[in-house]
N, C-alpha and C positions, 0 to 999 in steps of 0.2 A: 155723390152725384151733385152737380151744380148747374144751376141754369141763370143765366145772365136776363135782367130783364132790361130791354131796352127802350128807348123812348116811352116811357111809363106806361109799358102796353102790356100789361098784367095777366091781358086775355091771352095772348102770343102765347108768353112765355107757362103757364099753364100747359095749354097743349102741347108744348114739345115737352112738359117735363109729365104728363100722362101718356104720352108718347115712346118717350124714354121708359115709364116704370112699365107696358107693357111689353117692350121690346126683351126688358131685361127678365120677365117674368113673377114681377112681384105680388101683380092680382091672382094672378093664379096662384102664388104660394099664402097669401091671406085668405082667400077664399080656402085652400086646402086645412090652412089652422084655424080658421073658424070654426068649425063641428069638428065631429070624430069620427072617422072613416072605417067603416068596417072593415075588416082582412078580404073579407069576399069583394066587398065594393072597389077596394083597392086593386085587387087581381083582375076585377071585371075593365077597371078604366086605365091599367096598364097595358093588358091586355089590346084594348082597344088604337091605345097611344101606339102600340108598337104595328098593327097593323096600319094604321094611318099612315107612322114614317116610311113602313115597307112599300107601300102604294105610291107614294110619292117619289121616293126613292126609282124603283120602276117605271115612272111618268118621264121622272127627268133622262133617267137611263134612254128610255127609249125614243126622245128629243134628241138628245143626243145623235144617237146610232140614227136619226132620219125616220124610222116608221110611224112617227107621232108629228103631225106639225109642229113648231116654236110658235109659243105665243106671242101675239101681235106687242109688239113694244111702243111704250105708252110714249106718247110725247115728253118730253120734258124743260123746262122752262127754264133757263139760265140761272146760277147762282147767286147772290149778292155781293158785292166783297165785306170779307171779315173787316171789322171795324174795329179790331185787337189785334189785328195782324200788324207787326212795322212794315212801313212803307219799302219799295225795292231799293229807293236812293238812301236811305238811312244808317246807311252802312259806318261802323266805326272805325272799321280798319282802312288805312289809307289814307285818314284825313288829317 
């Protein structure tokens, strides 16, 4: 994983990249190798995980099919442009 830090903004880049380790699920699998989990503990919170996804699963299903409203979609702000992208004129071939 790599995070670019830009304009010496140390704080930015931080967040996207605790951003990133939770996305990717790294807190959760350190917190899971921290201690040691019992068989039954583990059944309890599998258990639990897979009802979770079943529920959600069925939320979205039924968004879907219309008997659920969609939830209200969040505003969203325009992107930046990449600052590592090449430019559109930059092109080599043809010159």
């Amino acid at each position: 994983m790599r995070i670019f830090v830009r304009d010496n903004n140390v704080e930015q880049a931080l967040r996207v990249l605790k951003k990133r380790m939770q996305r990717e699920g790294l807190f959760r699998e350190m917190k899971a190798h921290a201690s040691y989990e019992k068989p039954s503990e583990k059944r309890v919170r599998e258990k639990a995980e897979a009802i979770r996804r079943a529920r959600k699963m069925a939320r979205k299903k039924a968004q879907r099919e219309g008997t659920l409203p969609m939830p209200k979609a969040k505003p969203r702000l325009p992107r930046r442009p990449n600052p590592f992208a090449p430019a559109a004129d930059a092109s080599p071939i043809g010159k």
